[in-house]
C-alpha positions in Angstrom: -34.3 84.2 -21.2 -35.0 82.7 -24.7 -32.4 82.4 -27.3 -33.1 84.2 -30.5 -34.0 82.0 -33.7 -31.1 83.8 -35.3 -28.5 82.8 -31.9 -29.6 78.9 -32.2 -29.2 79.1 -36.3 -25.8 80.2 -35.9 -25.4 78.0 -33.0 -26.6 75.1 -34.7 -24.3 75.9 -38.0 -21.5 75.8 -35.8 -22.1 72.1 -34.4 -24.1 72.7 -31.7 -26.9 69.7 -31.9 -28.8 70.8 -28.7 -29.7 74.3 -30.7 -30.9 72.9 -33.7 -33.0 70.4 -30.7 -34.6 74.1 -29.5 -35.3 75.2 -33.0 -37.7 71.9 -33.4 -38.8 71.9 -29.8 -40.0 75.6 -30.8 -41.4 75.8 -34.0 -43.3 71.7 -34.5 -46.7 73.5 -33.4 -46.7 75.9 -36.2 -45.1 73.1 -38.1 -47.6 70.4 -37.5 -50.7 73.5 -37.8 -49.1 74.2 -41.2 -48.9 70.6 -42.7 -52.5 69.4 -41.1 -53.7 72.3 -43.9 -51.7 72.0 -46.4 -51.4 68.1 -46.8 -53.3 65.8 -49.0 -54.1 64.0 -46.3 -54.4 64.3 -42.6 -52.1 61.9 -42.3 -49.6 62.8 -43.7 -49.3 65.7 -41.8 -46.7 63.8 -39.3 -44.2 62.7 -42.0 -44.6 66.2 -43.9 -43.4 67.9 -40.8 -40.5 65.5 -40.3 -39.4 65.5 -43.6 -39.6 69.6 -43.4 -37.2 69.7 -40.5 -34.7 67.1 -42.2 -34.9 69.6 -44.9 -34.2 72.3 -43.1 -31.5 70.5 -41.2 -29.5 70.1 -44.5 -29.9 73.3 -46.2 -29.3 75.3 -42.8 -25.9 76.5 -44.4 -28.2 78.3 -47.1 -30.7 80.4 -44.9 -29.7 84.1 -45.9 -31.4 85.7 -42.3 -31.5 83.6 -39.9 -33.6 85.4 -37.7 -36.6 84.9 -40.4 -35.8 81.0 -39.6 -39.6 80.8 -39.0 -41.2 81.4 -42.1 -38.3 79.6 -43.9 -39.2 76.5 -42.1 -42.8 77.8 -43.5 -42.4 77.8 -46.8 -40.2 74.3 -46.8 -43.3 72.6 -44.7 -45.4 74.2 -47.9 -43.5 72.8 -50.2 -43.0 69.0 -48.7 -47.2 69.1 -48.3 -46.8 69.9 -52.2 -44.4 67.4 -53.4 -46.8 64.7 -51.5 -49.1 65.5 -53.9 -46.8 64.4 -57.2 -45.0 62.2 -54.8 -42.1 63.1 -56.5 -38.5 61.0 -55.3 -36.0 62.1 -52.4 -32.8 63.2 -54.1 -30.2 61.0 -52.1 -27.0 62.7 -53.8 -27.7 66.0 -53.8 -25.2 67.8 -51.3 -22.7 66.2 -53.4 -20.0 68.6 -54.5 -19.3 69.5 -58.1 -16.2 70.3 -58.0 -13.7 68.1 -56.8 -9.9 68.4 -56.0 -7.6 66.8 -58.3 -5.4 63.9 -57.5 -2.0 64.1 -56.0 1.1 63.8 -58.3 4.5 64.9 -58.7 4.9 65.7 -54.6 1.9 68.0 -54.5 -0.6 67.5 -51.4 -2.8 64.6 -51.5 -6.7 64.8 -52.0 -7.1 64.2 -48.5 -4.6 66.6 -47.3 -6.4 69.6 -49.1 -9.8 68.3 -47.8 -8.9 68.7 -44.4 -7.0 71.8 -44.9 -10.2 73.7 -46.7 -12.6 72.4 -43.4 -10.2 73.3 -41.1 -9.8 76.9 -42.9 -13.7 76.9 -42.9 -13.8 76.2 -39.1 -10.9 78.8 -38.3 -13.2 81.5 -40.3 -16.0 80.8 -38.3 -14.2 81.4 -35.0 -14.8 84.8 -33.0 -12.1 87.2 -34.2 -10.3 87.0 -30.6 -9.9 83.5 -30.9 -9.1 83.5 -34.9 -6.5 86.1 -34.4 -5.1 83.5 -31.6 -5.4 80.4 -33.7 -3.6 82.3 -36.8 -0.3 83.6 -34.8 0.3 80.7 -32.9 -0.2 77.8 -35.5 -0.1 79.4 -38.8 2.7 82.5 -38.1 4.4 80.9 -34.5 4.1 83.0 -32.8 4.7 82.2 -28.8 2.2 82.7 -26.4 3.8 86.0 -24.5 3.4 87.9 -28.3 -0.2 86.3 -28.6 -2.5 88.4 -26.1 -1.5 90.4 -22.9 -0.2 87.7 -21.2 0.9 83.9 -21.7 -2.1 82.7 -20.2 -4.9 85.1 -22.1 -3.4 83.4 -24.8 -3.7 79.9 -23.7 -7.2 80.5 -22.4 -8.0 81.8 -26.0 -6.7 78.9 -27.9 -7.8 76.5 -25.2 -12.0 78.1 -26.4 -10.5 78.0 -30.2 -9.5 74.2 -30.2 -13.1 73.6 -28.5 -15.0 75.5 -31.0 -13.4 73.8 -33.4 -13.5 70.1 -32.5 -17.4 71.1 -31.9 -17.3 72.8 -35.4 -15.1 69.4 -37.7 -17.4 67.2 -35.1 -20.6 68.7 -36.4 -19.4 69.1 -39.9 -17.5 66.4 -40.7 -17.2 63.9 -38.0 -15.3 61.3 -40.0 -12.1 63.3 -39.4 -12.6 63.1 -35.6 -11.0 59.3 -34.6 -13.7 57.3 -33.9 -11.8 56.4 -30.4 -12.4 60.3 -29.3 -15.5 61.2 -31.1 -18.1 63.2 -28.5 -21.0 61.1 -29.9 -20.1 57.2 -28.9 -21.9 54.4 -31.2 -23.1 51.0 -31.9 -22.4 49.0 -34.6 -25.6 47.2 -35.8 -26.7 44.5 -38.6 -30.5 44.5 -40.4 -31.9 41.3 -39.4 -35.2 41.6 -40.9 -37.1 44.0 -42.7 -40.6 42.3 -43.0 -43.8 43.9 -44.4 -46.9 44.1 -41.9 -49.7 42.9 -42.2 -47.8 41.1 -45.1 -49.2 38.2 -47.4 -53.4 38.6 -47.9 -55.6 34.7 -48.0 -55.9 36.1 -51.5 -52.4 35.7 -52.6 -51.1 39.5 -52.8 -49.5 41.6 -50.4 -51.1 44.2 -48.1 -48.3 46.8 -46.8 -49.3 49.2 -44.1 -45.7 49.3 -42.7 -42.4 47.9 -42.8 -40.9 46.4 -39.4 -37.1 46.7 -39.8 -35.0 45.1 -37.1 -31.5 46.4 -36.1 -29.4 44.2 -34.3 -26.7 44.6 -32.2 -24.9 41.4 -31.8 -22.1 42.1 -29.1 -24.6 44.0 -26.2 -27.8 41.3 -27.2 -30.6 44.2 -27.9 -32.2 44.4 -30.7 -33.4 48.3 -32.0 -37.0 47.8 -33.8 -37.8 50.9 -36.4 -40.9 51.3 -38.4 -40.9 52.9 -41.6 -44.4 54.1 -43.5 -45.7 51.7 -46.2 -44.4 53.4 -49.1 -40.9 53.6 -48.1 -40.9 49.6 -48.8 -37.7 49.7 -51.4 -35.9 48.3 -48.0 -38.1 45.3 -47.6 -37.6 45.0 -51.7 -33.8 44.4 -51.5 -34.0 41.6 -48.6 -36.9 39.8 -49.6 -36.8 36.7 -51.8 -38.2 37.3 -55.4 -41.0 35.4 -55.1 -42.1 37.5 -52.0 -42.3 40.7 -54.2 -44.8 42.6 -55.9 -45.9 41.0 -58.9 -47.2 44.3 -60.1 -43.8 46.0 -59.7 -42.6 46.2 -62.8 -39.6 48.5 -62.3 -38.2 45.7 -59.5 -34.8 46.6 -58.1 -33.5 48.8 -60.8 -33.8 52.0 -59.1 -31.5 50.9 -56.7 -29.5 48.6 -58.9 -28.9 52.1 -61.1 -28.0 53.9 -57.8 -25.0 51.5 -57.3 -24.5 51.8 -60.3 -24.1 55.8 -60.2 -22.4 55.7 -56.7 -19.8 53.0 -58.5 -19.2 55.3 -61.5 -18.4 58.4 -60.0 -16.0 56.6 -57.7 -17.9 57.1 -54.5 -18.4 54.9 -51.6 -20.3 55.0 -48.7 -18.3 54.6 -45.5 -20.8 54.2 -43.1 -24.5 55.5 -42.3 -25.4 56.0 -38.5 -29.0 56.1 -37.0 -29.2 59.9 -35.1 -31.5 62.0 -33.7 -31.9 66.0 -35.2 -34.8 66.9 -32.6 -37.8 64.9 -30.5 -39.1 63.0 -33.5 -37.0 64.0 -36.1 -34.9 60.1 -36.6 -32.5 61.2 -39.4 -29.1 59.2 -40.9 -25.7 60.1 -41.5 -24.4 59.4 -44.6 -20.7 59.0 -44.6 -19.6 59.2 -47.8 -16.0 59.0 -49.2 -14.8 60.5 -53.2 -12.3 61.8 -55.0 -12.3 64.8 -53.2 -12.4 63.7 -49.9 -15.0 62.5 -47.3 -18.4 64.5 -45.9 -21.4 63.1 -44.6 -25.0 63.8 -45.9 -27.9 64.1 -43.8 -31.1 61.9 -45.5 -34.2 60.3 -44.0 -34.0 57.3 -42.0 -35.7 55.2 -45.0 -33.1 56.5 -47.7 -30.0 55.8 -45.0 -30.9 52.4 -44.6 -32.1 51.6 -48.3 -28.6 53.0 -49.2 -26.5 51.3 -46.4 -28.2 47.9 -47.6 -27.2 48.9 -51.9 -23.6 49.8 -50.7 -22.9 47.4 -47.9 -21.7 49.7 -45.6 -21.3 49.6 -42.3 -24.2 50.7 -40.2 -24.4 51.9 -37.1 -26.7 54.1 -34.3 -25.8 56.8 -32.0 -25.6 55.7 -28.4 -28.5 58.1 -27.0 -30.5 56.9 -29.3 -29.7 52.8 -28.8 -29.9 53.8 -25.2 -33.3 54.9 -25.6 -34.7 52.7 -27.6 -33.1 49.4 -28.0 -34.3 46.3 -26.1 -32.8 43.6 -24.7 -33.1 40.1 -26.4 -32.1 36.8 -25.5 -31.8 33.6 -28.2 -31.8 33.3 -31.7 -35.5 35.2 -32.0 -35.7 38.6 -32.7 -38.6 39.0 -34.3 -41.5 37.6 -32.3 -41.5 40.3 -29.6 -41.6 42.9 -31.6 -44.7 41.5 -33.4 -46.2 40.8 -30.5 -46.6 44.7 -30.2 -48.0 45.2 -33.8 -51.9 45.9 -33.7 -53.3 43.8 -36.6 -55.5 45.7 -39.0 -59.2 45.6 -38.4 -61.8 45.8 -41.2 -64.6 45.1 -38.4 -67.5 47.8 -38.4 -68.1 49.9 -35.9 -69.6 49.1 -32.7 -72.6 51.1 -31.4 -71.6 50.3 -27.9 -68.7 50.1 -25.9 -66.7 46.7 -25.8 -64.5 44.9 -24.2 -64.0 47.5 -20.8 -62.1 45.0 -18.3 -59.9 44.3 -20.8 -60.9 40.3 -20.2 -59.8 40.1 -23.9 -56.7 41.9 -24.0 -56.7 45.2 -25.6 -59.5 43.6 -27.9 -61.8 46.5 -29.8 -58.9 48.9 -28.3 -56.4 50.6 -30.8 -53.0 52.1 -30.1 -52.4 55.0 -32.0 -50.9 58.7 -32.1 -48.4 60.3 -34.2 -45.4 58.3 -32.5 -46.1 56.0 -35.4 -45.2 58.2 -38.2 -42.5 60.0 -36.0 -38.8 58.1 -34.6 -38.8 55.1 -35.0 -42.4 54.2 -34.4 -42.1 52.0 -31.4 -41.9 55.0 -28.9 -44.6 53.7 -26.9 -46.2 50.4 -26.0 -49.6 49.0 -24.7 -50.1 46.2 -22.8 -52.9 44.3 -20.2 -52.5 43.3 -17.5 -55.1 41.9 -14.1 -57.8 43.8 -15.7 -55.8 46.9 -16.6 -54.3 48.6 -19.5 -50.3 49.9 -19.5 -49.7 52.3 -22.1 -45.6 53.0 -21.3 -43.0 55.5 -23.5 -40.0 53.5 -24.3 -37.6 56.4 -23.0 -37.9 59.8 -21.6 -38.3 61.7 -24.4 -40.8 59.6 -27.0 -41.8 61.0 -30.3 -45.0 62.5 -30.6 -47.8 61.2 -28.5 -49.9 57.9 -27.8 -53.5 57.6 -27.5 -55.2 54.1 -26.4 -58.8 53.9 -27.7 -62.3 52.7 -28.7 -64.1 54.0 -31.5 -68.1 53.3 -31.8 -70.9 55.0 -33.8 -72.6 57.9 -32.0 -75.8 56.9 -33.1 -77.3 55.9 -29.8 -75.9 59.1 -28.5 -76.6 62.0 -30.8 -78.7 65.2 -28.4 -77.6 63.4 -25.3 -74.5 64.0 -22.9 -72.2 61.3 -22.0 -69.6 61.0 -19.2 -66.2 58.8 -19.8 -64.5 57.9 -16.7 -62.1 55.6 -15.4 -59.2 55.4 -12.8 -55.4 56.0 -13.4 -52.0 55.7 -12.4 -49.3 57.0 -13.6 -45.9 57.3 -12.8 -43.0 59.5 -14.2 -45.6 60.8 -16.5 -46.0 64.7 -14.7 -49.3 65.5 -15.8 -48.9 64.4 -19.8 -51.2 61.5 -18.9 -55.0 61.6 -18.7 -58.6 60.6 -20.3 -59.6 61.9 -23.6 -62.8 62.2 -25.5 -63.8 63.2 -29.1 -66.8 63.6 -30.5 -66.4 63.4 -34.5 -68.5 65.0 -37.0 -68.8 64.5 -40.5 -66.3 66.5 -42.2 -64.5 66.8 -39.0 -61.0 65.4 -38.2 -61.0 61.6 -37.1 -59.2 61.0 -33.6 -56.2 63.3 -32.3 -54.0 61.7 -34.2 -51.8 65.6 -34.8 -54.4 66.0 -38.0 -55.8 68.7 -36.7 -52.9 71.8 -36.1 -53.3 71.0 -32.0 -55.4 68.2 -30.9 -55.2 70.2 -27.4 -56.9 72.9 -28.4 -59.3 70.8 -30.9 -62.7 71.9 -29.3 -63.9 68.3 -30.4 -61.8 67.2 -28.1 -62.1 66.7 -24.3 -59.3 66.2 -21.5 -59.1 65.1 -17.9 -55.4 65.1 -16.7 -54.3 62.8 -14.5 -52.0 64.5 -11.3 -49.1 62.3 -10.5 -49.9 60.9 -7.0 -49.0 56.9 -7.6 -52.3 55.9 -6.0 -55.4 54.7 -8.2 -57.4 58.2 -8.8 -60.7 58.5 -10.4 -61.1 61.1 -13.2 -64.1 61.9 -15.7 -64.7 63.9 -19.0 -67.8 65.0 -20.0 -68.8 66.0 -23.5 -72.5 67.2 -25.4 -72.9 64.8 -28.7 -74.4 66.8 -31.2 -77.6 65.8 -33.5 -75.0 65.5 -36.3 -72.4 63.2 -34.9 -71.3 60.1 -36.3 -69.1 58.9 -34.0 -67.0 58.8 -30.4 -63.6 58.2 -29.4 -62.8 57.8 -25.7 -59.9 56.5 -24.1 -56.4 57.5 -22.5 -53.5 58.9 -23.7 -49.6 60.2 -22.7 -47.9 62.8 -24.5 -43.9 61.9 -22.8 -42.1 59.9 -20.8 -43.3 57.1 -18.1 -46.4 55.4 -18.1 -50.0 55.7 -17.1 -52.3 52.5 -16.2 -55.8 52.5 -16.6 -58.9 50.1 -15.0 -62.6 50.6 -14.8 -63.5 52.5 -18.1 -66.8 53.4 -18.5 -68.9 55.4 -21.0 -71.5 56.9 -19.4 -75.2 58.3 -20.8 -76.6 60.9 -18.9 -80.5 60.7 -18.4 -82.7 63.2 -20.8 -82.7 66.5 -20.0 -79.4 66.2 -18.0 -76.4 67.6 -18.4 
């Protein structure tokens, strides 16, 4: 039986990370369908949805009804598709109380003591009134148990759910009050080791920035967590790079976060920590910790804004254990860098082919391109592609990847146009349970460009054609065929897995049928 959007709102506002997970499991089609029409570009669509649910994800305290949580998220996914257009900035500070509790003097209770006392009040309110009513005799009137509920043990069974509800509810809420020795949600400390731009420096001097490849380190258990963050969101690289490595047409430099330490300085705020967490499959969020006059809460901001802000503050960093489980990888020497390069795809400017290339794979994955929405979603190294004897591997880092992975070629449909072509090839997968098969688009002009989530869902994109693989573990051959209109101007064919395992591929072909067959 489902859970009501209203149940896993309330859920959710009570601590409970795995209903805020259901929320996002539930509502990214509409989400994704929403931003592919409403975005500037098609591209963007990825990052509008994940900035939407961040959104949401904050301001969950706020939502009137929750049972309308679906057109809420709606009209948030509206307006982040808006704000792209005037590209406005993220406010970092804005959950930032107003007012704050005044000092301790003369004997009365400290700052800190009337911080935890107004979230504790706040989690006893949000109790069931059973366990409230238990909670308020025993600790607040002392009562014994025996006076409590019917019997001694009702009453210990009540308080026993209470002081569960509430560790789930100060965990959630403000976990900096939970000892880090007991908190539910283990992590790692980690260090930035590089942030470097990609492709980088041009032969004509400038700088060409498609992403930026940040490198998380984590010194004591030898793994290294790679994370890669859109090309705009390059104020990171900005504060570690050299000055002779900037932009020479960026005028405004480092004052925009030189006036942000400045601010955070001022009001007499620090940051006590930012950690690396996961809100829902690929939604990669950050926890601000951050410690005032009137006590300590943590703020919720995008993965960009955490790390740009961890780097301004110097404060400690760290990432939650599920998600350093997940996605970190082992390293060994001094070297973090180079393996994680080795899986960038450099940026082509090569025309497109009229025929297919490169099908053994003799030359690597040479005229092939990784892509998919993973890129724009996580961390953006949720899957890999590799060659190997003729093959090609395209393998999820963990079980549950962001978005999904397509491996492909893209030529000019010119010698194709009124005829019917056939793309086979064998597979194998493993682990994958039928999320792994051969795809083939037929592009238009004015149509979308491959199933990259800009369309609202690439599986039900009619330009788009499936074969999906079964998971036997033996070498299968499969085949999609697809009709190439007068009017199309190109083809993309290849394989692709939407979750966890892997899925190898030999023996591509791209087939023309003869005239007149079909």
């Amino acid at each position: 039986m489902d859970i009501a959007d209203g149940d896993l709102v309330r859920l959710a506002r009570d601590g409970d990370p795995a209903a805020f997970r259901l929320l996002v499991e539930r509502h990214l089609p509409m989400a994704r369908a929403r931003a592919a029409r409403l975005c500037p570009q098609p591209d963007d669509a990825d990052d509008a949805v994940q900035d939407a649910f961040l959104q949401a994800f904050i301001a969950l305290g706020r939502l009137r009804d929750p049972d309308r949580f679906a057109g809420w998220l709606g009209g948030i996914v509206a307006n982040v598709c808006r704000a792209q257009r005037r590209r406005a900035p993220l406010t970092l500070l804005g959950e930032w109380p107003e007012n704050l509790h005044p000092a301790s003097a003369g004997g009365l209770p400290s700052a800190e003591d009337l911080d935890r006392a107004d979230v504790l009040s706040r989690a006893v309110a949000d109790l069931p009134p059973g366990q409230r009513q238990a909670v308020t005799r025993y600790y607040y009137a002392d009562q014994p148990t025996g006076q409590i509920a019917g019997t001694p043990g009702a009453a210990k069974a009540s308080l026993h759910k209470a002081r569960r509800r509430l560790r789930e509810y100060i965990t959630a809420h403000r976990p900096d009050l939970i000892p880090a020795l007991s908190r539910s949600s283990p992590m790692t400390a980690v260090r930035i080791a590089h942030a470097d731009p990609w492709p980088g420096r041009t032969p004509d001097g400038g700088m060409d920035i498609r992403h930026v490849l940040v490198i998380l380190a984590d010194d004591a258990g030898h793994r290294a967590l790679p994370v890669r963050l859109p090309g705009p969101e390059r104020q990171l690289w900005r504060l570690l790079s050299r000055s002779d490595d900037l932009h020479e047409e960026d005028p405004l430099g480092g004052q925009t976060e030189e006036m942000t330490g400045r601010l955070l300085q001022a009001g007499g705020v620090t940051l006590a920590g930012v950690t690396i967490t996961d809100l829902g499959p690929g939604v990669t969020a950050t926890r601000i910790i951050i410690a005032g006059p009137g006590g300590t809460r943590p703020v919720t901001a995008s993965l960009a804004d955490g790390l740009t802000l961890a780097v301004i503050a110097s404060a400690p960093l760290a990432v939650d254990d599920p998600v350093m489980d997940r996605l970190a990888r082992p390293v060994t020497g001094p070297d973090l860098l180079s393996q994680f390069r080795s899986q960038e795809t450099p940026p082509r400017h090569l025309r497109r082919g009229f025929e297919p290339r490169n099908m053994a794979f003799t030359d690597g994955l040479d005229r092939w391109q990784l892509g998919g929405p993973f890129l724009r979603q996580g961390t953006g190294f949720d899957y890999s592609a590799t060659t190997e004897d003729g093959r090609a591997i395209l393998a999820a880092a963990g079980p549950e990847p962001a978005g999904f992975a397509f491996l492909a070629q893209d030529i000019n449909a010119d010698n194709y146009r009124g005829r019917t072509v056939t793309f086979r090839g064998e597979l194998r997968t493993a682990q994958a349970d039928g999320r792994a098969g051969l795809a083939l688009r037929v592009g238009s002009p004015g149509g979308s460009t491959p199933p990259q989530a800009a369309s609202p869902d690439p599986w039900e994109d009619p330009a788009n054609h499936f074969a999906f693989a079964a998971e036997t573990g033996a070498w299968t051959q499969y085949e999609v065929t697809a009709q190439i209109p007068a009017d199309a101007n190109r083809i993309i064919f290849g394989v692709f897995l939407n979750g966890g395992g892997q899925v190898e591929f030999r023996h591509p072909e791209l087939a023309l049928h003869a005239p007149g067959q079909q």
